[in-house]
N, C-alpha and C positions, 0 to 999 in steps of 0.2 A: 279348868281344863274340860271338865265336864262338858260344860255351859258351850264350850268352843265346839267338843265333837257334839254335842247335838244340834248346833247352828247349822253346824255342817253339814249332819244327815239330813235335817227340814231343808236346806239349800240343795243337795243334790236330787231329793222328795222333788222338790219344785220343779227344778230342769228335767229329772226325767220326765216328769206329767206334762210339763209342757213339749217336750221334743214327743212323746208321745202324739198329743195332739194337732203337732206340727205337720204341713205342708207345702207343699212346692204345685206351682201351674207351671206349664210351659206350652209351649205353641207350635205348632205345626200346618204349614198354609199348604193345601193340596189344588195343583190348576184344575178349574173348573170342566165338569164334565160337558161333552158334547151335546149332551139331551137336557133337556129341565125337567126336575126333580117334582114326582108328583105327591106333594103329603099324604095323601092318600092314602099310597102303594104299600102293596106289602114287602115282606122281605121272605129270607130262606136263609136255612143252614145246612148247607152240604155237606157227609161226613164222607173221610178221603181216607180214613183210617189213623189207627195209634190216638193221638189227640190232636192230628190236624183237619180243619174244616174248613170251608169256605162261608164267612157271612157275607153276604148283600143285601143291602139295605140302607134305603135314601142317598145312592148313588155312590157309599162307601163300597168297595170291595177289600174285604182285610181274609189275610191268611193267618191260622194258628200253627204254630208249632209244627214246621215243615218236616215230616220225612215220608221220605220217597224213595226209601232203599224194598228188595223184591224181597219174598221167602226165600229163605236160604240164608240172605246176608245177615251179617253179623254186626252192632255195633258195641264198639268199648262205653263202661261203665266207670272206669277207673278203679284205679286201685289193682290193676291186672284183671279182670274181670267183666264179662261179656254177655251180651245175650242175642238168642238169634232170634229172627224175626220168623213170624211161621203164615203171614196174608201180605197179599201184595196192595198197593195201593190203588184206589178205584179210579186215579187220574194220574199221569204222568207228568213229573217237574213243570217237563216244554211244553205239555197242555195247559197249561194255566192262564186266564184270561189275565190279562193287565190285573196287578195287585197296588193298592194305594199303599197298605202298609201292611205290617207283620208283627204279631203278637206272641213275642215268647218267652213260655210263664220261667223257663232256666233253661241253661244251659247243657245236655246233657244229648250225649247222638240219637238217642230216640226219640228227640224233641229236636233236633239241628242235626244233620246228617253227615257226615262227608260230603257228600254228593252234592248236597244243599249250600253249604260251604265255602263249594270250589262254583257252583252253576247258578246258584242267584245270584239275579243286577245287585250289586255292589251298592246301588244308591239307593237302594227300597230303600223308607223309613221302615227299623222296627224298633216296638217301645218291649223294654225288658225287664231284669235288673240290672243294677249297679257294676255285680260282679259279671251277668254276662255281658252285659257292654263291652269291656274293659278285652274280653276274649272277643269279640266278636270287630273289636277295634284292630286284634293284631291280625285278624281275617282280611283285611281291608274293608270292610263294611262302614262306610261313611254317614249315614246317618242314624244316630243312635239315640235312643231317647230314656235315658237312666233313669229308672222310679223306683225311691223309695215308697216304705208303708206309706199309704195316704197320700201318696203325690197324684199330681194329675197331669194328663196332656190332652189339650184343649185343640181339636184337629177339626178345618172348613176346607171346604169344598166347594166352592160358590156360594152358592148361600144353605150349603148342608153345616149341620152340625155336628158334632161329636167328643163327648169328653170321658176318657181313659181315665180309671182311679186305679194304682196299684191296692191290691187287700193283701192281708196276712197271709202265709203261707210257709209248711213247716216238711222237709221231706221226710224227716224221721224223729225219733223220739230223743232225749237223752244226748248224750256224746256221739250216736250217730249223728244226729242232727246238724254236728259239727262238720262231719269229714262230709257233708251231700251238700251240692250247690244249692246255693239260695234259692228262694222260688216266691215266684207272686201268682196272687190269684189277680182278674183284671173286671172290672165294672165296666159295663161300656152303657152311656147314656144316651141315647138318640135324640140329639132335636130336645126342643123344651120340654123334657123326660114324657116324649112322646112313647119310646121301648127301654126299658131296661133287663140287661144280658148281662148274667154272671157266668163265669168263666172259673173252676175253683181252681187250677195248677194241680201240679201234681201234691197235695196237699194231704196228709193225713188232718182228722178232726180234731181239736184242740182248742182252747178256751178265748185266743187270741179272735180266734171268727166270730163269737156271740158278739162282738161288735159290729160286722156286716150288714146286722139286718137293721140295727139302731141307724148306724147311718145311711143306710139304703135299702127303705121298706117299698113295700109295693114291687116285687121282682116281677117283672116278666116270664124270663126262661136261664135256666140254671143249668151250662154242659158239663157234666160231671166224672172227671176224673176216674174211674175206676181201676179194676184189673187185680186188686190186692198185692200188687210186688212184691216180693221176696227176693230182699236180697242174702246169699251164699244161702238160701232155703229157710232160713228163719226169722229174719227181720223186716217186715212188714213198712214199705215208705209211701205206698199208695194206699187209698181207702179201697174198703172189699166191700161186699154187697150191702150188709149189714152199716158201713160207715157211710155209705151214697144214701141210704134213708135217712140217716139221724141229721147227713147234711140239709137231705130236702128239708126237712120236718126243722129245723135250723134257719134254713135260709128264708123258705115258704114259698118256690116261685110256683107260677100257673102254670107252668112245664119246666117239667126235667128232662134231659135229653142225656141218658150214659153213651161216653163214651172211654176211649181206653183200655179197653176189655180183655183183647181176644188177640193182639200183632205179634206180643214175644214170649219166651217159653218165663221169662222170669212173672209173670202173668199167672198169678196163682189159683185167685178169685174169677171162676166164669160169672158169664152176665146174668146166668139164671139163679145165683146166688142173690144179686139185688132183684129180678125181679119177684124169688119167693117172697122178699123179703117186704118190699114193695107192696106185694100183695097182700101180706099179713098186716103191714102198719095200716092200710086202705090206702093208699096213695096210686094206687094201679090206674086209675083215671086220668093223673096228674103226670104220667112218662109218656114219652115217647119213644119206642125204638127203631132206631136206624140201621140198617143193615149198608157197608160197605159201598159208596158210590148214590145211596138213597139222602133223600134231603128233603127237611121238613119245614113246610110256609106256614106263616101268619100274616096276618091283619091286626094293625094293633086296634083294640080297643072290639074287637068280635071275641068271645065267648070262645066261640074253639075256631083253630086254624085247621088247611086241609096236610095231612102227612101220610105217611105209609101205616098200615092199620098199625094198635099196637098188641 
């Protein structure tokens, strides 16, 4: 009997390590843009507030984590419980240029809106999780792209490139961790890893990311979740100033960019908290800050890009 249950644990040993290291590709063909695409060019990162931004770059345009509700409103957290938003957004829904896809790290209305909800095109591709798919299915939202840890979605554009890796991502510690939507952090590879962009989700730090860097060294620029949340005032599901350094210093990219900071009162962690903090580890070289509607360029493969001072 022995013999039999410890077969069995080396047998389950086995399969978890490998489902660990398991993944999935998928595909996604975007019609070819109007212009041709110059390797060259640089890109940008527009920040529109909470954790949604606009990238461009090599003729992709992707949106993160749409909200577009004003100061004042309110969005539910579940469980009965709400927060209000206190900054408006630096661009409006119907301003939005043509978006090829949408990157959204979970489900939750300060990252997917009402608004957002009921007024995006129905057919945007956006690449998620598992669990919000599944929600964003009974939305009507028709093209959906589920990734688990380590999956990828391998997305052309003409002859652009682009491959999506979901990363680890955890909202909360313990048996909260349970009751809060899943959540992915997202890789994005440009072209024959011409740029690479990490994206962390709303993630606190934890031991599941020192894998990140193993499989995806050499970062380019890393947009960093902050804000500290607090949810009912004590329990901590976003990083705070202090967790956005230990990320950089973690992840190691050539820029950080915080965002997430400052839109809802459940926002506990100001920005000046990571940038003390920043400043103390020496990393202050290494950030960028964006102020509301500001967006910052690169050139891959230049030393420093141009942005808004920091």
């Amino acid at each position: 009997m022995r013999r039999i249950l410890l077969s069995l644990v080396m047998a389950l040993g086995t399969w978890a390590a490998q489902a660990a290291l398991a993944q999935e590709a998928y595909r996604l063909e975007l019609p070819p843009g109007s212009a041709a695409v110059d390797p060259a060019a640089g890109g940008s990162i527009q920040f529109i507030g909470t954790a949604t931004v606009l990238i461009r770059y090599q003729g992709f345009t992707i949106l993160t984590d749409p909200n577009f509700l004003h100061k004042g409103q309110k969005v539910h957290l579940g469980y009965g419980l709400t927060s209000e938003r206190l900054t408006n957004p630096a661009v409006e829904l119907a301003d939005l240029p043509p978006i090829d896809l949408v990157i959204l790290s979970h489900m939750h209305e300060d990252h997917f809106d009402r608004e957002v909800q009921e007024k995006l095109d129905k057919a945007i591709p956006i690449v998620t999780t598992k669990e919000a798919a599944a929600s964003l299915a009974k939305m009507g939202f028709q093209k959906r792209y589920p990734l688990g840890t380590w999956d990828a979605l391998e997305v052309t554009k003409g002859a652009a490139r682009l491959r999506i890796t979901s990363a680890p991502g955890r909202h909360g510690k313990g048996l909260l961790a349970a009751l809060l939507p899943s959540v992915m952090g997202s890789v994005l590879d440009f072209g024959d890893g011409k740029y690479r962009m990490y994206i962390t989700g709303d993630t606190l730090v934890y031991d599941d990311l020192n894998e990140i860097p193993k499989r995806f060294p050499n970062m380019d620029l890393a947009l960093l979740h902050l804000g500290g949340t607090r949810i009912l005032g004590t329990f901590k599901v976003t990083m705070d100033g202090q967790d956005g350094v230990r990320m950089m210093q973690l992840i190691a990219p050539r820029t950080g960019v915080p965002i997430h900071y400052n839109d809802y009162d459940v926002f506990k962690s100001p920005l000046s908290d990571f940038q003390e903090a920043a400043k103390a580890a020496g990393l202050e070289n290494k950030v960028v800050y964006l102020k509301h509607g500001e967006a910052y360029t690169f050139v891959p493969g230049k030393p420093e890009a141009s942005s808004p001072p920091r």
